[in-house]
C-alpha positions in Angstrom: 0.0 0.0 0.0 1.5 3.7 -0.8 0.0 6.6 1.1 1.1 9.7 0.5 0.6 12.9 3.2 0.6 16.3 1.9 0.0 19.4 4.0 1.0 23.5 3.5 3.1 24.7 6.4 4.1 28.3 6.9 5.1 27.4 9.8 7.0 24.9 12.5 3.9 23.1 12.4 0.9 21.8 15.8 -1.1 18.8 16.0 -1.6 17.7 12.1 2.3 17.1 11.8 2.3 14.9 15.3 -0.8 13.3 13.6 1.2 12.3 10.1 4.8 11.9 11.9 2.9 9.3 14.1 0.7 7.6 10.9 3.9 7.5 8.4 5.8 5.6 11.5 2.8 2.6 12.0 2.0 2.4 8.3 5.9 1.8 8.2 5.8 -0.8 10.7 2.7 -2.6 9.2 5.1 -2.8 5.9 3.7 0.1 4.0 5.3 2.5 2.0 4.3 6.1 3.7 6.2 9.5 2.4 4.9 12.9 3.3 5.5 16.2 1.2 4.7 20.2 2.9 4.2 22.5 0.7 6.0 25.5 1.5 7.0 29.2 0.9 10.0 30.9 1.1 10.6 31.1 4.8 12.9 28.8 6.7 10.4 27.8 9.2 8.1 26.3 6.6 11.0 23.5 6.8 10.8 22.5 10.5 8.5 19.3 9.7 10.9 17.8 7.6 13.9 16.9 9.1 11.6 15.7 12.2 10.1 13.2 10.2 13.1 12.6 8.4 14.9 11.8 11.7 12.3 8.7 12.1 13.1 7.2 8.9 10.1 8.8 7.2 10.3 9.8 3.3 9.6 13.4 3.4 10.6 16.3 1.2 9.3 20.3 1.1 7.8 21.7 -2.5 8.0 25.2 -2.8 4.9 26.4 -3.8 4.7 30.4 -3.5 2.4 32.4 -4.4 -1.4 32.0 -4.7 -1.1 29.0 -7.3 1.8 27.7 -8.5 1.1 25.8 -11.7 5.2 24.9 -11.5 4.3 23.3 -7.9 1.5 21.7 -9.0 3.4 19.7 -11.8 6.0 18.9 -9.5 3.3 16.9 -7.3 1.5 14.9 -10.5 5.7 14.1 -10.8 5.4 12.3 -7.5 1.5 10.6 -8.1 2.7 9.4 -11.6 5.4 7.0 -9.9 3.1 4.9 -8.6 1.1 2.5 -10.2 -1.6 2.8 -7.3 -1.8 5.4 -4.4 -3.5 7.3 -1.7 -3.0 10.5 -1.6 -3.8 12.2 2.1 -4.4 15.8 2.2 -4.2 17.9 5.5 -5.6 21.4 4.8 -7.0 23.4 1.8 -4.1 24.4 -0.3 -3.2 20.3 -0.4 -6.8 19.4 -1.3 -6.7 21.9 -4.2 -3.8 21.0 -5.3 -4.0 17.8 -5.0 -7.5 17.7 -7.1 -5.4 19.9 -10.0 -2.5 17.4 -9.8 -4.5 14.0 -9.9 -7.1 15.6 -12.6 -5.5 12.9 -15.0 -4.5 10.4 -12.7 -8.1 9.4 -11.1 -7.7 5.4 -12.2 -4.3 5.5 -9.9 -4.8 7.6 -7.4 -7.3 8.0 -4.5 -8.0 11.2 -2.6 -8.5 11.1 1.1 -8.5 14.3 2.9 -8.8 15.2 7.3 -10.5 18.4 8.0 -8.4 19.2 11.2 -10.2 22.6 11.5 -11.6 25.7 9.8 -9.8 29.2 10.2 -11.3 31.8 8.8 -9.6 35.0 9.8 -9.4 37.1 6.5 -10.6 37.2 3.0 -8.1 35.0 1.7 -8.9 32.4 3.5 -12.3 32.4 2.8 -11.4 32.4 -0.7 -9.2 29.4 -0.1 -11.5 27.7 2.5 -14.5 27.9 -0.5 -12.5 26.6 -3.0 -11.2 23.7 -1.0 -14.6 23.3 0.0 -16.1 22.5 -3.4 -12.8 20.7 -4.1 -14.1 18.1 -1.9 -16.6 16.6 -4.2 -13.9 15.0 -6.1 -12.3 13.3 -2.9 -13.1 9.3 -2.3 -13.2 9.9 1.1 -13.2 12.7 3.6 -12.1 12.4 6.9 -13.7 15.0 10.1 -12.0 14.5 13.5 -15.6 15.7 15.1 -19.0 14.9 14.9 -19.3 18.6 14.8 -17.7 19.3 11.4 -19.9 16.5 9.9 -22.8 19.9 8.4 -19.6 22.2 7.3 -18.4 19.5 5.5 -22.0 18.5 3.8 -22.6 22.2 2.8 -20.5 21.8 -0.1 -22.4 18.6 -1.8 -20.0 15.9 -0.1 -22.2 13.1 0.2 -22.2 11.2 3.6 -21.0 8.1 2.4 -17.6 9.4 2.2 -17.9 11.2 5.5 -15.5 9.2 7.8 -15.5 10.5 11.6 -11.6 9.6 13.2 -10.8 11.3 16.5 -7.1 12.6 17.1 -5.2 10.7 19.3 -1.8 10.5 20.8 0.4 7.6 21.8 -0.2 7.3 25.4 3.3 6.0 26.4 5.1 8.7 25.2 3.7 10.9 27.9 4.5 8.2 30.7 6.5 9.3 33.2 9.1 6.4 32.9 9.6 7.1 29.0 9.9 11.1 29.0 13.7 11.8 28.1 14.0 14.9 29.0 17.5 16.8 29.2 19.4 16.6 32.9 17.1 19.6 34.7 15.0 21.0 31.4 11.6 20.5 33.1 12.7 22.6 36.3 14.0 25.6 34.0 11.2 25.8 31.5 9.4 28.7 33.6 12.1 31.4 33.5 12.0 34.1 36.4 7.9 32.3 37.8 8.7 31.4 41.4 8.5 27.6 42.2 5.6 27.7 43.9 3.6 29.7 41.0 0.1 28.0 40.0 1.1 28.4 36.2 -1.7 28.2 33.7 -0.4 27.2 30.4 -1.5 27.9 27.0 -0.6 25.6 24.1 -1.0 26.2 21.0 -0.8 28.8 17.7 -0.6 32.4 18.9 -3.8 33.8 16.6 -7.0 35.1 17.2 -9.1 31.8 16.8 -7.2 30.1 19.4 -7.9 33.2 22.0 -4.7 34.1 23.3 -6.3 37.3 24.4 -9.0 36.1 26.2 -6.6 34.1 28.6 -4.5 37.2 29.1 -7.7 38.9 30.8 -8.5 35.6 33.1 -5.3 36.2 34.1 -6.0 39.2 35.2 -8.9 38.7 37.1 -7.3 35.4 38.9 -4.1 37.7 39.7 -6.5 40.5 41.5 -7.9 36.9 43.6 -4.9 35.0 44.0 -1.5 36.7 43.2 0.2 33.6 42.7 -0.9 33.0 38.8 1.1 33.2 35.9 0.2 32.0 32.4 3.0 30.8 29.9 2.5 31.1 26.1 4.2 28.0 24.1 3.7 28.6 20.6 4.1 31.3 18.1 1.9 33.3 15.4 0.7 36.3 13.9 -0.6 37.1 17.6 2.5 37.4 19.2 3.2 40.6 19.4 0.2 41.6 20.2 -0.4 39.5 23.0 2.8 41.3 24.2 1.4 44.6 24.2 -1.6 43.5 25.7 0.2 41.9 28.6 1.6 45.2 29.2 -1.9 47.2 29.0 -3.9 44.9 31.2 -0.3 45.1 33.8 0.2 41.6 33.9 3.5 41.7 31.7 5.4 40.5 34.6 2.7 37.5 35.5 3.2 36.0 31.6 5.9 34.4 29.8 6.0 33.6 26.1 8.0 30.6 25.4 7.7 30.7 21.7 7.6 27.3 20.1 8.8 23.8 21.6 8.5 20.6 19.9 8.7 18.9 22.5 6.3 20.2 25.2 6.2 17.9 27.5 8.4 19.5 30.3 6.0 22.4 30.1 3.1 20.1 30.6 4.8 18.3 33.1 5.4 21.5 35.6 1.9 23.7 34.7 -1.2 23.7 36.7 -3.8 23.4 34.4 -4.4 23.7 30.6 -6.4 26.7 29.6 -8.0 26.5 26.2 -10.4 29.1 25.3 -10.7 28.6 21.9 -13.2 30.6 19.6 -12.6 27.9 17.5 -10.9 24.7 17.0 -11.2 21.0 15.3 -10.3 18.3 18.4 -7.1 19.4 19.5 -4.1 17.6 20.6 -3.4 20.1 23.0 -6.0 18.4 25.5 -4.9 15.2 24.8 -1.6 15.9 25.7 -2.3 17.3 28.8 -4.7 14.6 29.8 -1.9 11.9 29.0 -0.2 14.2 32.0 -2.5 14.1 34.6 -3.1 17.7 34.1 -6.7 19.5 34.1 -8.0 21.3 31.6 -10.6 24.1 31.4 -11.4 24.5 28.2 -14.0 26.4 25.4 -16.9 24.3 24.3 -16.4 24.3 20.7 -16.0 22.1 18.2 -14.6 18.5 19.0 -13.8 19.8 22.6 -16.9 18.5 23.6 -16.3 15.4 22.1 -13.3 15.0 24.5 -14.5 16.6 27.6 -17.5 15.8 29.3 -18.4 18.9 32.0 -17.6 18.8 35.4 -16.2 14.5 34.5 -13.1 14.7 32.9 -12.4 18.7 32.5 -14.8 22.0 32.2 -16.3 23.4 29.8 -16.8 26.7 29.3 -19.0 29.1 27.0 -16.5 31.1 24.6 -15.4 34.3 25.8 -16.8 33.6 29.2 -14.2 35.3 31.3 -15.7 34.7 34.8 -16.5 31.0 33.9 -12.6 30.4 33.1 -11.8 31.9 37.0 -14.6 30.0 38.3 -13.4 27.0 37.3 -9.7 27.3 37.6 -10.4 28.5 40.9 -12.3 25.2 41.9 -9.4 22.8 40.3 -6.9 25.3 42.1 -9.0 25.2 45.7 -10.4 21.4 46.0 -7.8 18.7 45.5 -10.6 16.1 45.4 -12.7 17.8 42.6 -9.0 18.1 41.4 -8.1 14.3 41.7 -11.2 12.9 40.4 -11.4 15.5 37.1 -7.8 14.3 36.0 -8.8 10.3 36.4 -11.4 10.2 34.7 -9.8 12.5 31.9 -7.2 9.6 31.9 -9.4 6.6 31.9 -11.7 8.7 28.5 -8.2 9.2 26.9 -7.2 5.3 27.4 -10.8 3.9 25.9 -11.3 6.8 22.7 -8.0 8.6 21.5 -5.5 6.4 22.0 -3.5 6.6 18.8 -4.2 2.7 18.3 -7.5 3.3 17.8 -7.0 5.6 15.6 -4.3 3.8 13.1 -7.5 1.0 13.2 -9.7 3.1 12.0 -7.7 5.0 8.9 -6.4 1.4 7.9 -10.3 0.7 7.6 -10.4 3.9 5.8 -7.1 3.2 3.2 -8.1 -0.5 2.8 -12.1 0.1 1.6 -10.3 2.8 -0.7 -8.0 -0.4 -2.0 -11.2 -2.4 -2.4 -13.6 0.2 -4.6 -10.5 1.0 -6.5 -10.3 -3.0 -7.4 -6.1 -2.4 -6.6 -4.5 -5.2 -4.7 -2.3 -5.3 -1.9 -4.8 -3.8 0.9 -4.5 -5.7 4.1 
């Protein structure tokens, strides 16, 4: 079986890339031939996926692909398609599932089209443009994949029939976030928190630094929790078009002090490892690793009830929800994990024991081989297992 993953990056990548890193190394293992290709601009950043994956034995190589449309990109990638006799070709966001469409136009007998919808950001025009096109570009796909329930009516807006609506949750590998197999360097998960005092409650924010994720709306809970409790600090890891912004904003609310931006980690663990709880107060979001993550750490989350967050948390079982933009809710709640260590105890078991049945990554490689094998089997190819 050939797969191939294809994704834009502009830049060092979030939970897609840990989603195809992870894939590309079990389809390996199961004796399949798995190479992944980002299409990129000009900036070195754009890069970063690469020589991660490359650095687990994964094929994987960067296409330039600047500007708007790239007609020169787009032959380079019916290059790749047209040396296979038979493949799947797995898009990750709109510019791979237009391009992928354009690329395969003549290809169709030899090449499937599978596609994940890992969220919808619509910030600006452009993207709206891009999100519409990709959108109608889905009609021609054998299969499209949603990580939510939720996305299920976006997706059906654009005449996708639900036949080819798959539903696969996000997952993570469980034992990489065991205690016993973290490999961390000698003291990097007691230095991560420059200049907080050890005894901070720190909340931490992972994720891209833009307005969708709401970066902003965790800068003023942190302002109320600090008036209530002057032992709260909130740590940025990521980066994005936010981040200065979210600087200056520290500084107008007078919290500067009380935040720390980190910038981006791949490996966040040690942050996860030493926070208090995970804050996510999304506008916005597809099912994101982010909560997974911090689950897999014994750490509670308080989170936005969008999208697939509800499919993960349960309220007041394994996490709390909260309606967006809610600012009180978000100190209510923190408040309660911060204040009652049984309410505390309880939240982050159960979060573990949902995380162990549903989004272990397992599961999740069981389902897409269902997914990649039917594709196999309406194509009449061989070799599906």
């Amino acid at each position: 079986m050939n797969i191939i993953h294809v994704r834009s990056c502009s830049d060092r990548g979030g939970g897609p890339d840990k989603t195809i890193r992870l894939s590309c190394i079990n389809l390996m293992q199961l004796g399949h031939k798995c190479s992944a290709y980002y299409l990129h601009g000009n900036t070195e950043d754009s890069l970063a996926p690469v020589p991660l994956l490359k650095s687990y034995g994964v094929d994987a190589e960067a296409l330039q692909f600047s500007g708007h449309f790239n007609f020169k990109g787009i032959g380079a990638l019916q290059k790749i398609l047209r040396q296979y006799d038979q493949c799947i070709y797995h898009a990750h966001d709109y510019k791979s599932e237009i391009f992928g469409v354009l690329a395969s136009w003549t290809l169709r007998e030899r090449v499937a089209l599978v596609t994940t919808i890992h969220g919808v950001i619509l910030n600006n025009w452009k993207l709206h443009v891009y999100e519409w096109l990709a959108g109608h570009s889905l009609r021609f796909f054998d299969k499209v994949i949603v990580v939510t329930n939720s996305q299920i009516p976006y997706i059906a807006q654009f005449g996708v029939s639900l036949d080819k609506i798959e539903v696969v949750y996000n997952a993570i590998r469980l034992v990489d976030y065991e205690t016993s197999s973290l490999s961390l360097a000698p003291d990097t998960s007691d230095n991560v928190f420059a200049c907080i005092p050890r005894d901070a409650k720190v909340i931490l924010f992972l994720g891209r630094l833009s307005v969708e994720k709401g970066g902003h709306i965790a800068l003023r809970v942190l302002r109320q929790l600090a008036i209530i409790d002057p032992s709260f600090y909130l740590v940025f890891v990521g980066t994005g078009p936010q981040s200065e912004s979210l600087c200056l904003m520290a500084d107008e609310l007078g919290i500067r002090d009380k935040v720390q931006f980190a910038g981006y980690q791949q490996d966040v663990r040690p942050f996860l490892k030493k926070c208090h709880i995970l804050l996510v107060p999304s506008l916005s979001e597809g099912l994101p690793n982010s909560i997974l993550e911090a689950q897999a750490m014994f750490v509670p989350v308080v989170a936005s009830a969008v999208g697939g967050v509800t499919d993960i948390i349960e309220h007041e079982y394994n996490g709390f929800l909260v309606r967006p933009g809610c600012i009180d809710q978000y100190v209510q709640y923190i408040l309660l994990l911060s204040h009652n260590n049984v309410i505390r105890e309880r939240i982050i078991q159960n979060a573990h024991r949902k995380l162990e049945e549903h989004f272990e990554f397992g599961k999740h490689m069981e389902r897409m081989m269902w997914v990649y094998n039917s594709l196999y089997a309406s194509k009449k190819w061989k070799d599906a297992i």
